[in-house]
C-alpha positions as CSV (number, residue, x, y, z in Angstrom):
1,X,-75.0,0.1,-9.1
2,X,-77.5,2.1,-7.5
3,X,-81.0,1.7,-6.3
4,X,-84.0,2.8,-8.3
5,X,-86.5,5.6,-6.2
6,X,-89.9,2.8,-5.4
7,X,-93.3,3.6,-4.6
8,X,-94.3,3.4,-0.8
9,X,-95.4,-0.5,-0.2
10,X,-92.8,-1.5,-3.4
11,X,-89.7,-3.1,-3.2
12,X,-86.4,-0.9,-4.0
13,X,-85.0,-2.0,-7.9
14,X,-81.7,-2.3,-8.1
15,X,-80.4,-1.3,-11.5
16,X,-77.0,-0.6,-13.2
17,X,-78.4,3.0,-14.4
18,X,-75.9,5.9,-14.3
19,X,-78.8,8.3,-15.9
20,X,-76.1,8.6,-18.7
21,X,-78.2,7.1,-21.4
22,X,-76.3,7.1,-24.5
23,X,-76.2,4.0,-27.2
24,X,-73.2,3.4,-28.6
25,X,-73.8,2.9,-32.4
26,X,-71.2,0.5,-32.8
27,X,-71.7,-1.8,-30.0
28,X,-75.6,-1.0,-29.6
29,X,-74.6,-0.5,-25.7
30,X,-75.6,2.2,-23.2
31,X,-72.2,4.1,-22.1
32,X,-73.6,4.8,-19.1
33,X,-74.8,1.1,-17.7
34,X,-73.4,-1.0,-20.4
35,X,-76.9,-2.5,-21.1
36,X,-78.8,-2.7,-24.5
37,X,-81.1,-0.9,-25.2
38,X,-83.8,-4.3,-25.2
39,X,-82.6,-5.0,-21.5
40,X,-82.9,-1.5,-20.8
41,X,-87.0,-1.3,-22.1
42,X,-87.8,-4.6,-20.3
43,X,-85.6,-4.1,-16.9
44,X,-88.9,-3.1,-15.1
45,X,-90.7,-6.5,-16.3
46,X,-87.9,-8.6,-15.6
47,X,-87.4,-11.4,-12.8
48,X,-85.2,-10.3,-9.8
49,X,-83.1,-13.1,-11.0
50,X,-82.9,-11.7,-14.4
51,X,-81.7,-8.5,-13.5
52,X,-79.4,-10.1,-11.0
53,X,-77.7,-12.5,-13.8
54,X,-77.5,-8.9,-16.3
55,X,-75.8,-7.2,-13.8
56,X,-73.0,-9.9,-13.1
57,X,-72.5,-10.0,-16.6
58,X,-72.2,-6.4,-16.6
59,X,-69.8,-6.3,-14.3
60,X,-67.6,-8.9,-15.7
61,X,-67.6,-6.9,-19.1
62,X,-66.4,-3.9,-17.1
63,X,-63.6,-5.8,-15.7
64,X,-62.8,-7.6,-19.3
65,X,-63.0,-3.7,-20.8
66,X,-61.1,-2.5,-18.4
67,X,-58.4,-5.4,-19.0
68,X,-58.1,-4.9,-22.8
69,X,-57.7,-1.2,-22.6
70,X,-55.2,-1.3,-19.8
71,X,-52.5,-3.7,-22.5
């Protein structure tokens, strides 16, 4: 996770972004964060809380993923 560069007088963003933006065509997600590409166009707009709950769940996806492809 890393925080996005703000404006002076703005809040820092957090966001999941790697700047390795690449959709999978299969699963429809970003290599790089893990996020769609409609959470991705909207993560500006979004609720802190919304952005908070998207990266749990991205983080428990990286731990599921990283399960199944350790067995």
């Amino acid at each position: 996770m890393v925080t996005a560069d703000s404006k002076p007088g703005r809040p820092f963003m957090q966001t999941p972004c790697v700047k390795v933006c690449t959709l999978d065509a299969r699963s429809g997600l970003c290599l790089g964060c893990g996020r769609t590409l409609d959470q991705i166009a909207r993560w500006a707009g979004m609720t802190e809380a919304e952005r908070t709950r998207i990266m749990a769940e991205l983080a428990a996806r990286s731990l599921r993923d990283a399960a199944a492809t350790a067995e």
